[in-house]
DSSP file (Angstrom, degrees, kcal/mol; ACC not computed):
  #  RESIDUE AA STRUCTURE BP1 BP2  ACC     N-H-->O    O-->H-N    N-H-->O    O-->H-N    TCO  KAPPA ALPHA  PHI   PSI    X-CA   Y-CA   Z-CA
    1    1 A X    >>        0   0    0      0, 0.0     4,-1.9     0, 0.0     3,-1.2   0.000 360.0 360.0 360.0 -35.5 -123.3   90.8  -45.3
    2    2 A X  H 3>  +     0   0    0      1,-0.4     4,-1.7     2,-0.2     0, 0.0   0.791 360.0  47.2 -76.3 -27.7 -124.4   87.0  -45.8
    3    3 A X  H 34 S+     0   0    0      2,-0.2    -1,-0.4     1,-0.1     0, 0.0   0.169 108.1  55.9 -99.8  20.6 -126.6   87.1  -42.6
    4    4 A X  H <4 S+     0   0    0     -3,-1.2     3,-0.5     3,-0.1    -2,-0.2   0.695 124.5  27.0-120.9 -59.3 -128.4   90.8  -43.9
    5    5 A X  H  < S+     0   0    0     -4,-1.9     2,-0.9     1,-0.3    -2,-0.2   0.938 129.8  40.4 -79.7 -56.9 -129.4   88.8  -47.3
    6    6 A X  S  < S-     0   0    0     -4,-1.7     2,-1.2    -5,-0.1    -1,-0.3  -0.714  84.3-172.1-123.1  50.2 -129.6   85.3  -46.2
    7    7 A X        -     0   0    0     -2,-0.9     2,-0.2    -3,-0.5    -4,-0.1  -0.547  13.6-148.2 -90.3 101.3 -131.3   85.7  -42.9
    8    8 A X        -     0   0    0     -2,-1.2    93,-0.2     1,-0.1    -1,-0.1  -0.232  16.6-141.5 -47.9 104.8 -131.7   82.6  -40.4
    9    9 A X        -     0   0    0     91,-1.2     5,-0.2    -2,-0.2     2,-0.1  -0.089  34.0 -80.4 -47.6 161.3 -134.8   82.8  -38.3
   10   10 A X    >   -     0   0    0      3,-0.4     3,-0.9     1,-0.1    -1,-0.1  -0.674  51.2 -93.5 -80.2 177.4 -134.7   81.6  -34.4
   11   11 A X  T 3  S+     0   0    0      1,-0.3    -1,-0.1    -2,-0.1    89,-0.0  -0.204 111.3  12.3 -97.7 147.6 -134.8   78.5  -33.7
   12   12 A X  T 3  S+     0   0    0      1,-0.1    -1,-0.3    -3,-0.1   107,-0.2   0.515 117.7  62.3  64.8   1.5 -138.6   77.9  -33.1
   13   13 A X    <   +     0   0    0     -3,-0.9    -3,-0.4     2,-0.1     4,-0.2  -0.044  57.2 103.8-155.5  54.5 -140.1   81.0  -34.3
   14   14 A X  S    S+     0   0    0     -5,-0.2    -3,-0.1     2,-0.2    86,-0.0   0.465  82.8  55.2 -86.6 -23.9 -139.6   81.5  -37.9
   15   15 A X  S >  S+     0   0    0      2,-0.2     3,-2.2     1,-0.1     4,-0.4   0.961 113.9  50.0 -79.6 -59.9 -143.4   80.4  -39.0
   16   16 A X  G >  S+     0   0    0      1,-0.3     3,-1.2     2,-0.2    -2,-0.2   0.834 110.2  45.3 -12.8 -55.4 -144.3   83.2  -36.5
   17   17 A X  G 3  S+     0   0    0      1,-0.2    -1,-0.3    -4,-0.2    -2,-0.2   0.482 116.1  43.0 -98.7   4.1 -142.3   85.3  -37.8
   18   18 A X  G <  S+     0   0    0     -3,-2.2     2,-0.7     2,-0.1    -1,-0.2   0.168  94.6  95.7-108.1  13.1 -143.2   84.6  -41.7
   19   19 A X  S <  S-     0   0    0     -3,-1.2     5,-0.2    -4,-0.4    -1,-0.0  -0.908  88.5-102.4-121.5 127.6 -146.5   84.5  -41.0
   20   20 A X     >  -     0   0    0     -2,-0.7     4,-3.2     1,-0.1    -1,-0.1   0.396  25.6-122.5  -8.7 133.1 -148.8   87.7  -41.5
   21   21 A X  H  > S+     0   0    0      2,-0.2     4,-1.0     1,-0.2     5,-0.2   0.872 114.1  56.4 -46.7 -54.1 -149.7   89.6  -38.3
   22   22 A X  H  > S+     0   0    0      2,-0.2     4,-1.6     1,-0.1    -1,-0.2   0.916 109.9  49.4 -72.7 -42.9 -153.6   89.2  -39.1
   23   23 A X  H  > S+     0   0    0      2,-0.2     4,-1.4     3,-0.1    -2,-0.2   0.793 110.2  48.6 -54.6 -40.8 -152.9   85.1  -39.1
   24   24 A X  H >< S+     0   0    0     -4,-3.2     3,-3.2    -5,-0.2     4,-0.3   0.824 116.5  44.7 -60.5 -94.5 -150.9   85.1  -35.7
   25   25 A X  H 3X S+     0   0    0     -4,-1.0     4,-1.4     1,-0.4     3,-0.4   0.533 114.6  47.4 170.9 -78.9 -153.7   87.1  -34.2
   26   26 A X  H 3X S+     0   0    0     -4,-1.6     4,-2.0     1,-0.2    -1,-0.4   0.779 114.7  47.2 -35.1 -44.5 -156.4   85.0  -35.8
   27   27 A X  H <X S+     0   0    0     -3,-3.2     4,-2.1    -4,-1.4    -2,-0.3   0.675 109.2  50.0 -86.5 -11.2 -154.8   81.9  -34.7
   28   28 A X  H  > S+     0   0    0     -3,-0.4     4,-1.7    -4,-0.3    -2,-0.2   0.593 108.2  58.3 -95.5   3.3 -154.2   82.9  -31.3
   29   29 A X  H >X S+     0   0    0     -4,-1.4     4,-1.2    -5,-0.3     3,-0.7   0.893 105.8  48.2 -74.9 -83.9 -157.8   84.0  -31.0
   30   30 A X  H >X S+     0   0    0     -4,-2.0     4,-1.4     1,-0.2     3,-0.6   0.770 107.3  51.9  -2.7 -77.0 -158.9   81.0  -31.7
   31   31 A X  H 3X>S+     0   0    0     -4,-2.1     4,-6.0     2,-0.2     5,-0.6   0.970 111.7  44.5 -30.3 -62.3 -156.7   79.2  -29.4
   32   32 A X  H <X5S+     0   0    0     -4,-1.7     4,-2.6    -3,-0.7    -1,-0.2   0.909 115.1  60.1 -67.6 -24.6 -157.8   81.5  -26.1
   33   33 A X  H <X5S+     0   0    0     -4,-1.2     4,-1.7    -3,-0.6    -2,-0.2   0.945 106.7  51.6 -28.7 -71.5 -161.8   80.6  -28.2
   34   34 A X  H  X5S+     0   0    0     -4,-1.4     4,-2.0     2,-0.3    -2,-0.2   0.842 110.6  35.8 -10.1 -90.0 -160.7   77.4  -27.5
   35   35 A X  H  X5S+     0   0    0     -4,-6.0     4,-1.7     1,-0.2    -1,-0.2   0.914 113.0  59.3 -53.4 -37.2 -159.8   77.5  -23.8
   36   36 A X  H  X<S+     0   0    0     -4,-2.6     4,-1.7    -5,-0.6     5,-0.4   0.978 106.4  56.5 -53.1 -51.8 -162.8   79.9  -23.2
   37   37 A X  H  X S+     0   0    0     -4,-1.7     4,-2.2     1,-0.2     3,-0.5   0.960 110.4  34.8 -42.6 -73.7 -164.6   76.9  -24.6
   38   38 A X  H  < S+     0   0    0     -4,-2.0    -1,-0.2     1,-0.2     5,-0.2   0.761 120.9  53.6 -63.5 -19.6 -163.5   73.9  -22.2
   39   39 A X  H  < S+     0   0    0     -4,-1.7    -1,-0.2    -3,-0.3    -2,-0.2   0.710 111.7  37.8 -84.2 -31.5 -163.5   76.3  -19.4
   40   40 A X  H  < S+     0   0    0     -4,-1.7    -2,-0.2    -3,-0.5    -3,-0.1   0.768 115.9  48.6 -74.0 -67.2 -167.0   77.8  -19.6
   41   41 A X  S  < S-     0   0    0     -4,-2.2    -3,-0.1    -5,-0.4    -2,-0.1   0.491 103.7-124.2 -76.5  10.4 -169.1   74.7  -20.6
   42   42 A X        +     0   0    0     -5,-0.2     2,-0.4     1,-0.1    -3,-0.1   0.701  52.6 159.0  70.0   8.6 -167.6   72.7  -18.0
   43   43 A X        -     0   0    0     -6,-0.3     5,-0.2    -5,-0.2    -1,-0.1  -0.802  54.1 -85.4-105.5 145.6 -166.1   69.5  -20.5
   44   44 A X    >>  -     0   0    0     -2,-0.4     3,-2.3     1,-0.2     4,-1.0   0.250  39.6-166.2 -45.4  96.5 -163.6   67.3  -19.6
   45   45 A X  H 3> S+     0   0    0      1,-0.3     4,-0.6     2,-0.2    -1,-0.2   0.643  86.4  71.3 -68.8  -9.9 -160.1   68.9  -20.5
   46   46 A X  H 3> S+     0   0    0      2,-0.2     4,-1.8     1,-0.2    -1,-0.3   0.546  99.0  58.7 -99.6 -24.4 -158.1   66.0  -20.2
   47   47 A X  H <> S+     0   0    0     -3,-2.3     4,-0.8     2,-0.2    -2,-0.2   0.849 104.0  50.9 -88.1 -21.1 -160.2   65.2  -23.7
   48   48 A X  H  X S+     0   0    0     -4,-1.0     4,-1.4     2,-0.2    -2,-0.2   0.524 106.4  51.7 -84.5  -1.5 -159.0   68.0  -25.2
   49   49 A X  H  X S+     0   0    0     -4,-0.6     4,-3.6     2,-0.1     5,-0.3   0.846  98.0  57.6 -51.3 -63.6 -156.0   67.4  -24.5
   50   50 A X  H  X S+     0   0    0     -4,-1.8     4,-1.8     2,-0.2    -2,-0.2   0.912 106.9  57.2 -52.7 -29.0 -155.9   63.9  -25.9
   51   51 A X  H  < S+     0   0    0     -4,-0.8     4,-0.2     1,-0.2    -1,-0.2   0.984 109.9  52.1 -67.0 -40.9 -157.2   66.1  -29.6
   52   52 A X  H >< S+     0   0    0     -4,-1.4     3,-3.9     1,-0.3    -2,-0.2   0.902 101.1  55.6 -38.2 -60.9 -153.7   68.1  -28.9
   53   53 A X  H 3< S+     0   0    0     -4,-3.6    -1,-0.3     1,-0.4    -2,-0.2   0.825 114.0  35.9 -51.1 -47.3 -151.8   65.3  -28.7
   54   54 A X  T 3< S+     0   0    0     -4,-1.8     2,-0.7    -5,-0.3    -1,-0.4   0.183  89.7 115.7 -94.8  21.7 -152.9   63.9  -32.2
   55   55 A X    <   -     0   0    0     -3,-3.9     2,-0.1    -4,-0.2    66,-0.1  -0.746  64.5-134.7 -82.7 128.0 -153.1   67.7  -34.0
   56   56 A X        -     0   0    0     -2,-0.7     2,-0.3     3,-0.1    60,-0.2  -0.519  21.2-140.7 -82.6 152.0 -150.5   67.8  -36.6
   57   57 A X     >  -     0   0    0     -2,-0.1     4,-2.0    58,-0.1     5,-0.3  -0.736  33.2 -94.9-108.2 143.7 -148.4   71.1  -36.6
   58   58 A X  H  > S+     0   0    0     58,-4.1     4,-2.8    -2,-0.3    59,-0.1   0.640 115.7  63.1 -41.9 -24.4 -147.4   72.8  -39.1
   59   59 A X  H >> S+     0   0    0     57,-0.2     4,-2.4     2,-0.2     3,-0.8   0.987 107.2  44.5 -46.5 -82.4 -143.9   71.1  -39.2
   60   60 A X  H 3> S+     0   0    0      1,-0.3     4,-1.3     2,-0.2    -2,-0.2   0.729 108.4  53.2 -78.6 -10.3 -145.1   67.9  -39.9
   61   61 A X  H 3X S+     0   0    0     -4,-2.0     4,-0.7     2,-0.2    -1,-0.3   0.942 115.9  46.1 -82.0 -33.0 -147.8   68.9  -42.6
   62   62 A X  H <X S+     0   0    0     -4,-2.8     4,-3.7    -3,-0.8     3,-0.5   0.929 111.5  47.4 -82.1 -12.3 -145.1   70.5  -44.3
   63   63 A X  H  X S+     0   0    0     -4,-2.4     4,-1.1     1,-0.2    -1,-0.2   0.815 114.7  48.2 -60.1 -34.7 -142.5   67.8  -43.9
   64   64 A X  H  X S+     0   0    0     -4,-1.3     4,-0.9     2,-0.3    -1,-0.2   0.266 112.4  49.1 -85.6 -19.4 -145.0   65.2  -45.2
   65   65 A X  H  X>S+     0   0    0     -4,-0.7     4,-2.3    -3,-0.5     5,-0.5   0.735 116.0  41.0 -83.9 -55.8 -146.0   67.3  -48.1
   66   66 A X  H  X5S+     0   0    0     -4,-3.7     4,-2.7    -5,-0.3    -2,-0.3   0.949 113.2  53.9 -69.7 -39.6 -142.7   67.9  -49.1
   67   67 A X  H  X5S+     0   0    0     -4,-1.1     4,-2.9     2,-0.2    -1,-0.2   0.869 114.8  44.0 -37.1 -67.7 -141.6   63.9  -48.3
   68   68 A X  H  X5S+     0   0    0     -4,-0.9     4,-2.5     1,-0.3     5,-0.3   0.965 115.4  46.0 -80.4 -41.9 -144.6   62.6  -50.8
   69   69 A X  H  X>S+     0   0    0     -4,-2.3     4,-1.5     2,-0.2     5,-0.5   0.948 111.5  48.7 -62.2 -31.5 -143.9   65.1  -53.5
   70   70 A X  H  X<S+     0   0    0     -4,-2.7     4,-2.3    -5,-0.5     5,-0.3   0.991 121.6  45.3 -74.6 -49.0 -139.7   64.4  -53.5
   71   71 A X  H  X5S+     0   0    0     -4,-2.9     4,-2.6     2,-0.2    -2,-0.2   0.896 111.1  45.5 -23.6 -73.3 -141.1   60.5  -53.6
   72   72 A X  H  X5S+     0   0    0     -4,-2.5     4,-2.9     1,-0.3     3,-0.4   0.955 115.1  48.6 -64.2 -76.0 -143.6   61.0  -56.2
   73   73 A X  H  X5S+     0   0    0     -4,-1.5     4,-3.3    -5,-0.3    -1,-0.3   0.898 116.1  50.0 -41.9 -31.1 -140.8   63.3  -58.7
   74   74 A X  H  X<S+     0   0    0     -4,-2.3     4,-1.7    -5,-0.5     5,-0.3   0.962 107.0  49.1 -83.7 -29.0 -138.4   60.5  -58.0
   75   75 A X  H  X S+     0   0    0     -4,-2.6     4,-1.5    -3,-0.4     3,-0.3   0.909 118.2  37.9 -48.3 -43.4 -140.6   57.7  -58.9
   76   76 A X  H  X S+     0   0    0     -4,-2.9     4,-2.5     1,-0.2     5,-0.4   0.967 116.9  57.5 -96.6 -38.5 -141.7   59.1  -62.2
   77   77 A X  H  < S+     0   0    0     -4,-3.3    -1,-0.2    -5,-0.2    -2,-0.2   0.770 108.4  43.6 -21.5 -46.0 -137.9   60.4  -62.5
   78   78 A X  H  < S+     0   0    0     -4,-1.7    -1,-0.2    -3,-0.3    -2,-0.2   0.719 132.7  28.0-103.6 -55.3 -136.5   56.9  -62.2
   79   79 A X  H  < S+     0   0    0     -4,-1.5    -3,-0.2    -5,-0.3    -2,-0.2   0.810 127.8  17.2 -92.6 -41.9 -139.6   55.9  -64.7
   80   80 A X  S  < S-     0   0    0     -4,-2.5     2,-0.3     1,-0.2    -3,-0.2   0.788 116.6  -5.0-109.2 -75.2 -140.7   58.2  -66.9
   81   81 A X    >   -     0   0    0     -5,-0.4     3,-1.5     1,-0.1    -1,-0.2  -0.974  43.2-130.2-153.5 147.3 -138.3   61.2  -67.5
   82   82 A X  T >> S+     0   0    0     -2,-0.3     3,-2.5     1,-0.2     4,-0.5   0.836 104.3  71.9 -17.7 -53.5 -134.9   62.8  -66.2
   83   83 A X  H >> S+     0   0    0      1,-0.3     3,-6.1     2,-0.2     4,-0.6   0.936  82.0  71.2 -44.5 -54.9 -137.1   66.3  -65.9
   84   84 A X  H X> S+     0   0    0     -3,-1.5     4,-0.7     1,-0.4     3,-0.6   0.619  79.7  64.5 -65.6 -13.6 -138.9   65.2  -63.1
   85   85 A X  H <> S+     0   0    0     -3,-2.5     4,-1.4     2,-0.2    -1,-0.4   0.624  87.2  76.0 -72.3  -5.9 -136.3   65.3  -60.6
   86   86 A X  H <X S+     0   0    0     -3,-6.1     4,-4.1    -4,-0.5     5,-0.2   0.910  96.9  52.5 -27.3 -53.7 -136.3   69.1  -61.2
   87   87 A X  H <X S+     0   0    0     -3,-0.6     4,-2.3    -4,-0.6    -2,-0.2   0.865 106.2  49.5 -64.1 -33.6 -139.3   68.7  -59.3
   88   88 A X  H  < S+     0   0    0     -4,-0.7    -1,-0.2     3,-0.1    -2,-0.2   0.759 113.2  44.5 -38.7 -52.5 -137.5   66.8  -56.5
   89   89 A X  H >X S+     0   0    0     -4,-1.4     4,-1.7     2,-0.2     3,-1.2   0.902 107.1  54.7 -97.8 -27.2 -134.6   69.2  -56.0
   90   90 A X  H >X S+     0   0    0     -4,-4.1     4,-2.7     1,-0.3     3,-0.9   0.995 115.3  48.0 -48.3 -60.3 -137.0   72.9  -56.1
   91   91 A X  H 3X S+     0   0    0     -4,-2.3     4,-0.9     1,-0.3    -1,-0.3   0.735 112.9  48.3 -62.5  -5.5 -139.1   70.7  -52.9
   92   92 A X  H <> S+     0   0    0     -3,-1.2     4,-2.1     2,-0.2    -1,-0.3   0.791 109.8  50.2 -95.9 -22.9 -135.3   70.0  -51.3
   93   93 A X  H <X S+     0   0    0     -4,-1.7     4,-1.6    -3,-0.9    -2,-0.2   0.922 112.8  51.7 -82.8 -33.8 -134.4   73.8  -51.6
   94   94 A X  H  < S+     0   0    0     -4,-2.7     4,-0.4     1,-0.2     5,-0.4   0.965 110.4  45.0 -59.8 -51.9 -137.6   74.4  -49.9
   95   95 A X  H >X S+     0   0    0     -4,-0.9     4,-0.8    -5,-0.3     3,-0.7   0.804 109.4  50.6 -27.4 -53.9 -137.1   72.4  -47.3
   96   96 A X  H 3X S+     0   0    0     -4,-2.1     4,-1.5     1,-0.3    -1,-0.2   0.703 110.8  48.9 -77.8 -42.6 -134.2   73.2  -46.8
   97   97 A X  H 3< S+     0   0    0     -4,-1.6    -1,-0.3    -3,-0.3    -2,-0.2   0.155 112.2  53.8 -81.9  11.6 -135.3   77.3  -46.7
   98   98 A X  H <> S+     0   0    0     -3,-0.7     4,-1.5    -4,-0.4    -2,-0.2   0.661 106.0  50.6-111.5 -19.3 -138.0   76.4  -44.4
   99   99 A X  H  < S+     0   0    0     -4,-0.8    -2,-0.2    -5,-0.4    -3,-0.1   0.861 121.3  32.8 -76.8 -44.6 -135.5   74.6  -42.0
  100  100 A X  T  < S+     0   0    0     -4,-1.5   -91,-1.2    -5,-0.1    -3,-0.2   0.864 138.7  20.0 -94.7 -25.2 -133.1   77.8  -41.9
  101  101 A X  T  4 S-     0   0    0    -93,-0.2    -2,-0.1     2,-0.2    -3,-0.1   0.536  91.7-118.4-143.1  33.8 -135.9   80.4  -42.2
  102  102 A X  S  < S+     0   0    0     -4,-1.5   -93,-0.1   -93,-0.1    -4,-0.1   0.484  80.9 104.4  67.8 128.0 -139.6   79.2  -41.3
  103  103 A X        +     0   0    0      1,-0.0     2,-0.2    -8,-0.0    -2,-0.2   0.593  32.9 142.0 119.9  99.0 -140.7   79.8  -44.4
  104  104 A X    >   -     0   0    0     -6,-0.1     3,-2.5    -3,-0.1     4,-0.4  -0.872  64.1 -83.4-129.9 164.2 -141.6   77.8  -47.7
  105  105 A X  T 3  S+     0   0    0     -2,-0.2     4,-0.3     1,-0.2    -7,-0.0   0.591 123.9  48.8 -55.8  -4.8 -144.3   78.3  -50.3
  106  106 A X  T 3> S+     0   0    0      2,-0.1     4,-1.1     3,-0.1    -1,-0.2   0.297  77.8  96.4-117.9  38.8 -146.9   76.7  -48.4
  107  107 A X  H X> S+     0   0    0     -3,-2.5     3,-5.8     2,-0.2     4,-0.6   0.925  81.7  51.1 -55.3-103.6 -146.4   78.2  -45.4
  108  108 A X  H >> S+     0   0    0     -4,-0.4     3,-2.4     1,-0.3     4,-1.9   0.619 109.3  50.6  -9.0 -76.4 -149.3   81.1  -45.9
  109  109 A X  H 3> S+     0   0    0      1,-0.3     4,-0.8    -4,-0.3    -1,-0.3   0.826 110.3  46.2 -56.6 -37.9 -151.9   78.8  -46.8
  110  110 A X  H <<>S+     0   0    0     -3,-5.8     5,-1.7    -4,-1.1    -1,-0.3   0.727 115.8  45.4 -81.9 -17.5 -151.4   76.6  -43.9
  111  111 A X  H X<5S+     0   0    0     -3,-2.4     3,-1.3    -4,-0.6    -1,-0.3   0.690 111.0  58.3 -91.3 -23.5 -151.3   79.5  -41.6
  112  112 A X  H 3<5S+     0   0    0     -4,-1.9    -2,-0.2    -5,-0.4    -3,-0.2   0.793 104.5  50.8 -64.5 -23.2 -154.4   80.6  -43.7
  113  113 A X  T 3<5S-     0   0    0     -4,-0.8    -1,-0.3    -5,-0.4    -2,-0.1   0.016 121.4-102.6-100.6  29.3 -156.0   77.6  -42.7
  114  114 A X  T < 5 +     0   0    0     -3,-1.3     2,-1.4     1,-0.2    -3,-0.2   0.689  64.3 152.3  50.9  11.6 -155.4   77.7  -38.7
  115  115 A X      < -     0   0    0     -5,-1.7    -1,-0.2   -58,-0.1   -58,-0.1  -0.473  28.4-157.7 -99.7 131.5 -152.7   75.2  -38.5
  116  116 A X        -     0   0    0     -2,-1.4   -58,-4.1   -60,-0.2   -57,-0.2  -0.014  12.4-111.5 -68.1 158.1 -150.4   76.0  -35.4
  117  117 A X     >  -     0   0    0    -60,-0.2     4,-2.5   -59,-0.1    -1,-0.1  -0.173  35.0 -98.3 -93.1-151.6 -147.1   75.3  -34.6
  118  118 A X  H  > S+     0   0    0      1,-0.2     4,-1.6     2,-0.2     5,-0.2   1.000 124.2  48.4 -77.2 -54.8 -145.9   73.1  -32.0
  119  119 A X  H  > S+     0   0    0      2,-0.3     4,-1.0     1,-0.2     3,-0.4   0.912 111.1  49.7 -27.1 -72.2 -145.3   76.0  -29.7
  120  120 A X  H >> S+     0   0    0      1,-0.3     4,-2.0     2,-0.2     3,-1.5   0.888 114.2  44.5 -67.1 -42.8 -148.6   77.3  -30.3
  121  121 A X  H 3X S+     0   0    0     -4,-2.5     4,-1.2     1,-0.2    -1,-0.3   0.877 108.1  54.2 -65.8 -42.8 -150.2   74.2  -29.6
  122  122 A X  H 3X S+     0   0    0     -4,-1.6     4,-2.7    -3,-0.4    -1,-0.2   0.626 105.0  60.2 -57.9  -8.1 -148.2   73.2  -26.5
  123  123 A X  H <X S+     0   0    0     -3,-1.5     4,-2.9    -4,-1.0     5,-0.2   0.890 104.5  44.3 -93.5 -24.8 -149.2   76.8  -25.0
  124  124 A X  H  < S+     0   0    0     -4,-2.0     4,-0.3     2,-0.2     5,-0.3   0.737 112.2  55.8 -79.8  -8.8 -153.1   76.1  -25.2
  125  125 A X  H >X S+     0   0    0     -4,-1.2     4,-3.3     2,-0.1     3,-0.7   0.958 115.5  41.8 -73.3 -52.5 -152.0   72.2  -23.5
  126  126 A X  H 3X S+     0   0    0     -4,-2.7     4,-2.6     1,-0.3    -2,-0.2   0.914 111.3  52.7 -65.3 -50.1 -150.4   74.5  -20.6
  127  127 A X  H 3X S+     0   0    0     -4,-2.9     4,-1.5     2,-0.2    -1,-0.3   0.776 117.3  40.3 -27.2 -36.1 -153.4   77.1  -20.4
  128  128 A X  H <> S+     0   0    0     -3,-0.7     4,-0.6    -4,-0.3     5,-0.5   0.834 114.7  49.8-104.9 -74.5 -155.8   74.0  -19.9
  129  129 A X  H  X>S+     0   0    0     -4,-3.3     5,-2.5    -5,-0.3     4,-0.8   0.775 112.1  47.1 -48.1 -34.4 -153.6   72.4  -17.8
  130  130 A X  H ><5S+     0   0    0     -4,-2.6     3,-1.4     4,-0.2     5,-0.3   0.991 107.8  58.7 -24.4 -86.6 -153.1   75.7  -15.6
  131  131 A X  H 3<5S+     0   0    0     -4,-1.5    -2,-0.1     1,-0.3    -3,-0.1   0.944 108.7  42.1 -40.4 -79.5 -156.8   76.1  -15.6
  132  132 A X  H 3<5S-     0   0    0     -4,-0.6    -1,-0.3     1,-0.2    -2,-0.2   0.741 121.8-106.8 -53.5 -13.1 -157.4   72.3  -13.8
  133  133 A X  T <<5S+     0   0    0     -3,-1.4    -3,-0.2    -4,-0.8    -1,-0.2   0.583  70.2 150.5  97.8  27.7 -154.7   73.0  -11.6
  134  134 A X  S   <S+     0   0    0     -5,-2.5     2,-0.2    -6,-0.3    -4,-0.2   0.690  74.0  37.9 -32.9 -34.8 -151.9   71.0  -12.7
  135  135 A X  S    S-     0   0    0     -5,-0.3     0, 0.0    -6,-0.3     0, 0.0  -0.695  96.9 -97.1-131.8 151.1 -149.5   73.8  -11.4
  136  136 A X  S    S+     0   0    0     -2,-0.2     2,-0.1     2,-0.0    -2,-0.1   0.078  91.4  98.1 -53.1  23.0 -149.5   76.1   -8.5
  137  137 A X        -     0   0    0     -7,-0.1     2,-0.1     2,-0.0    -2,-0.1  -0.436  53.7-163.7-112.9-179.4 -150.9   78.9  -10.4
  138  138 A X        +     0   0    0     -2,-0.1     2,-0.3    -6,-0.0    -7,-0.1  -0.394  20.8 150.9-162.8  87.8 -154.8   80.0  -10.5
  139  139 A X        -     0   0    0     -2,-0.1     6,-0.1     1,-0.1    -2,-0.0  -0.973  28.7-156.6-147.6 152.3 -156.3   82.3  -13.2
  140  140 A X        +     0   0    0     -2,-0.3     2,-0.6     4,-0.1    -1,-0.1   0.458  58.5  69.2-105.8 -11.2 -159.3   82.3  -14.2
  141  141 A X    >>  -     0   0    0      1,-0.1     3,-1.5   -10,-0.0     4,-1.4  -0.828  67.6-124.7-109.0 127.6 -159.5   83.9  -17.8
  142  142 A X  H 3> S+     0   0    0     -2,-0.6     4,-2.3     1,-0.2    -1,-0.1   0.566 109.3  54.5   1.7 -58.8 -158.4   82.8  -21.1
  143  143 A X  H 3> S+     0   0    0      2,-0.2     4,-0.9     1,-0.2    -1,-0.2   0.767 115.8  37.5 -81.8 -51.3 -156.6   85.6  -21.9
  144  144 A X  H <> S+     0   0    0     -3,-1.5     4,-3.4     2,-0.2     5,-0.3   0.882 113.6  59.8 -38.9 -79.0 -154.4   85.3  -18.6
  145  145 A X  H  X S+     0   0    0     -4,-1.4     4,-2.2     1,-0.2     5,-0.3   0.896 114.1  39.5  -8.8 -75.4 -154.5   81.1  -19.0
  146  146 A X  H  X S+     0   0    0     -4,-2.3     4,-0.8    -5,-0.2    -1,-0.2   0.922 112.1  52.3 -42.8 -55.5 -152.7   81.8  -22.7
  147  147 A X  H >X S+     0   0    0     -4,-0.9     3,-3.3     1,-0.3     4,-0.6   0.989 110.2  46.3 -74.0 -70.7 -150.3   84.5  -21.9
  148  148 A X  H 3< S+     0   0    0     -4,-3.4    -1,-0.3     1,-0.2    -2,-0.2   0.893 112.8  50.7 -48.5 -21.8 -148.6   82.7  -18.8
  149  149 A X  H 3< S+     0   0    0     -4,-2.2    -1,-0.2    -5,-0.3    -2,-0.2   0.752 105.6  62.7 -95.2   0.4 -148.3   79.6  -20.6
  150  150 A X  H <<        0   0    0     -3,-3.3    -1,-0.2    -4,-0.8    -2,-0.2   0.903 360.0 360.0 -64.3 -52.1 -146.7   81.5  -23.3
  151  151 A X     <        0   0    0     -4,-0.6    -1,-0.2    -3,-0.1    -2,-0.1   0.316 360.0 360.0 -61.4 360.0 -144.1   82.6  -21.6
C-alpha cells in the first residue's frame, strides 16, 4: 500500500519519468540536432566534448538551488526571524522527494528549459565518441549514433 501512494522512481530515471513526454522528445531532438551538427560540418568533436564535460545536469542545478536557498532561510532564520526556517525545511522535503522520486517543483521548468540529465548527456558524449570511432562500431546517422549509446 505504501509503495502504490508513495512511489520510489528507479534509480536514474525518475526526471525522465516526471518529465512530460513532449520535453523528453524535445530534448532528445535536440541532442541527435546536436550530433547531426558536429558530424555534418566537420568540427572537432573532441571540443564538444570538452562543453559536455562542463554542462551542468539537472542534478546539480537542482542541488545548488536548493543548497543556496536552505543557506539563505537559515541565515535570515538565525537573524531576522524563527519563520524563516519554514522556508529551510519545505526546500529539505523537496529534496528529499526529488531524491526518492525525480521530482521537485522545479523540475518542469528546468526540463522546460533543455537541461538534461547526466544520462542524457553521457549518451550524446557516447554518440560522438561512436561516430570518431572510439569503439568498434560504425554508424553513420544521428539517430542510430544516439540510440546505441542509449542503450
Amino acid at each position: 500500500m505504501l509503495n502504490y501512494v508513495f512511489k520510489i522512481a528507479p534509480y536514474g530515471k525518475g526526471v525522465e519519468y516526471n518529465t512530460s513526454d513532449c520535453d523528453n522528445e524535445k530534448i532528445r531532438r535536440e541532442t541527435i540536432e546536436n550530433i547531426s551538427d558536429y558530424i555534418e560540418s566537420g568540427k572537432v568533436i573532441q571540443n564538444r566534448l570538452n562543453q559536455l564535460d562542463r554542462e551542468w545536469d539537472v542534478e546539480r542545478f537542482i542541488e545548488t538551488n536548493a543548497a543556496i536557498i536552505i543557506f539563505i532561510s537559515t541565515l535570515f532564520g538565525a537573524k531576522r526571524s524563527k519563520y524563516w526556517l519554514i522556508v529551510s525545511i519545505f526546500v529539505s522535503v523537496f529534496l528529499l522527494q526529488h531524491a526518492l522520486q525525480g521530482w521537485c517543483p522545479l523540475l518542469p521548468l528546468l526540463r522546460k528549459m533543455g537541461v538534461r540529465t547526466e544520462n542524457e548527456i553521457f549518451n550524446e558524449k557516447t554518440a560522438l565518441k561512436i561516430h570518431r570511432g572510439d569503439f568498434s562500431l560504425a554508424f553513420a546517422d544521428p539517430e542510430s549514433l544516439l540510440s546505441v549509446s542509449e542503450r
